[in-house]
C-alpha positions in Angstrom: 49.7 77.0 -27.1 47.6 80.1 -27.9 45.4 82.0 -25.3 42.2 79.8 -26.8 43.6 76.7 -26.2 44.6 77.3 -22.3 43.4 75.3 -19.9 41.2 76.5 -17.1 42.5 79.1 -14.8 43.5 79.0 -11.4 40.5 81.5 -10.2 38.3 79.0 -11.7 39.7 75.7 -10.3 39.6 77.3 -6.5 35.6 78.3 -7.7 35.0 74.8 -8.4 36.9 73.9 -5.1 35.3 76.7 -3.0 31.6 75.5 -4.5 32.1 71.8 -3.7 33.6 72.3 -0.6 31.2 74.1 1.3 28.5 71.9 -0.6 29.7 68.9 0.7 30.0 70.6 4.7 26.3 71.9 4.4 24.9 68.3 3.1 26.3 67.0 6.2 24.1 69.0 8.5 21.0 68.3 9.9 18.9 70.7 9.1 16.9 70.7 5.9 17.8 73.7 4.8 21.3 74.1 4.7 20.8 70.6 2.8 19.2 72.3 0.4 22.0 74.9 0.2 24.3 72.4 0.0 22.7 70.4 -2.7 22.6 73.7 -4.8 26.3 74.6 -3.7 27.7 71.2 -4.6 25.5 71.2 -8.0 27.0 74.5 -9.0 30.4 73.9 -8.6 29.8 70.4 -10.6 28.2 72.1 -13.2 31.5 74.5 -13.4 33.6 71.9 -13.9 31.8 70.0 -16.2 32.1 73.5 -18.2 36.0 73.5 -17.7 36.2 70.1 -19.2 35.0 71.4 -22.5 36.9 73.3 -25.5 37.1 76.9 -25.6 36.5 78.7 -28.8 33.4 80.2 -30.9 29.7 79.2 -30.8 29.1 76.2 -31.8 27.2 76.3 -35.1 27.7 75.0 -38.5 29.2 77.8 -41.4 30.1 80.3 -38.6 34.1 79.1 -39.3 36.4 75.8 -39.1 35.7 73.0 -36.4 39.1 73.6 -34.6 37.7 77.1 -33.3 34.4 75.8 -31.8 33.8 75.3 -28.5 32.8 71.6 -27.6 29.0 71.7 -27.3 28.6 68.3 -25.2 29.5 70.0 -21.8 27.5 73.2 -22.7 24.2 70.6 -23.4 25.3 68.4 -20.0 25.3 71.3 -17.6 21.9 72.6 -19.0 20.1 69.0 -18.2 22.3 69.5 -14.8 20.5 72.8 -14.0 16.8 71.3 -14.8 17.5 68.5 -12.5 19.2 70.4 -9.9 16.6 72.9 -10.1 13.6 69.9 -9.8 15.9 68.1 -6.5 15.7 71.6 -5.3 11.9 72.6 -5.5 11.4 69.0 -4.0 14.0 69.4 -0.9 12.0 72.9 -0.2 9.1 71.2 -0.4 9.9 68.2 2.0 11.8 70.9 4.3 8.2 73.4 4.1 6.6 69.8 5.1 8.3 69.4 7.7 8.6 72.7 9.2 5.1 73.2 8.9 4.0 69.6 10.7 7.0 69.7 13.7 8.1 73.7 13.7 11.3 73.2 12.6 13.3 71.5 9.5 15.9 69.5 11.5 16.2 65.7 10.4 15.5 63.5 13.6 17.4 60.4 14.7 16.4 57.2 13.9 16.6 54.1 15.9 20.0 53.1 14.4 21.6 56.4 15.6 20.0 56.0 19.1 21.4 52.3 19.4 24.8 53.5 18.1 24.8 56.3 20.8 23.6 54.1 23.4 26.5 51.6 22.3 29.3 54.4 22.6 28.0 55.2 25.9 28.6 51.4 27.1 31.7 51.4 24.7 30.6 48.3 22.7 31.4 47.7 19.6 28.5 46.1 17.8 29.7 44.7 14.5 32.4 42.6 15.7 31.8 39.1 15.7 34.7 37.7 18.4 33.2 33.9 18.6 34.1 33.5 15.1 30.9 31.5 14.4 29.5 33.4 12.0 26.0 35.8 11.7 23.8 33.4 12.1 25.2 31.3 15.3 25.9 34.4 17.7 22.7 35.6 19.9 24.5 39.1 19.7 24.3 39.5 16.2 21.1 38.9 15.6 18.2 40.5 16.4 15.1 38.1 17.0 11.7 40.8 16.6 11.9 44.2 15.1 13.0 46.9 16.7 10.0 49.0 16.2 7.7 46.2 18.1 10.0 46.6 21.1 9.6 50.3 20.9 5.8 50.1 20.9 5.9 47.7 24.2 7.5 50.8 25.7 10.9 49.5 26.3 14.1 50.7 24.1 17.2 48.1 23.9 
């Protein structure tokens, strides 16, 4: 195996792993923009190893030598519709976080009425999708809930 034909390197593997990584930790916070980080974070290192997939060698372009010596241009052409995209998700997650800075003062995703009833179930440590009568969904009174939520939230009273 010559030096062309190696496989990605070791620095480049821990890039990819280092990109994704911290991607993946700043999507799962609550704030808009370290979302935004992490969208761009997690798009990068994607786009790197998309890269590493593909064949080393020269530019790929017809006369300039033999087929074996070109580099694959499918993962070159992939990554550069990745950047236009991520680049588009981006504009539009600064946009939605600008939105909502400028309407509340700050970016940070509230909770919804699912996460409040979750938190208010943990508190009473209840376990709500369990169904221990056995009788299904549509027989158990605890399973099903009989008027929206958000009319019960207008009347004043949360449950």
């Amino acid at each position: 195996m010559t030096a062309s034909e190696a496989g990605p390197t070791l620095v480049l593997v821990l890039a990819v792993a280092v990109l994704v990584g911290c991607g993946v930790i700043l999507l799962l916070e609550r704030t808009l923009t370290r979302i935004l980080l992490g969208v761009i974070l997690l798009g990068n290192g994607v786009n790197l190893l998309i890269l590493l997939g593909g064949r080393r060698g020269g530019a790929p372009i017809v006369g300039t030598g033999t087929e074996e010596r070109m580099s694959d241009p499918l993962p070159q052409a992939m990554v550069l519709t990745a950047i236009v995209i991520t680049f588009g998700f981006s504009a539009f997650l600064l946009a939605v976080a600008y939105r909502s800075w400028y309407l509340t003062g700050d970016d940070e995703v509230p909770d919804d009425l699912e996460d409040r009833q979750i938190i208010r179930r943990a508190a009473r440590n209840e376990v709500g999708a369990v169904d221990h009568g056995g009788e299904g969904p549509n027989g158990d009174p605890e399973q099903v809930d009989p008027e929206p939520a958000r009319r019960r939230l207008r009347r004043g009273h949360e449950s």
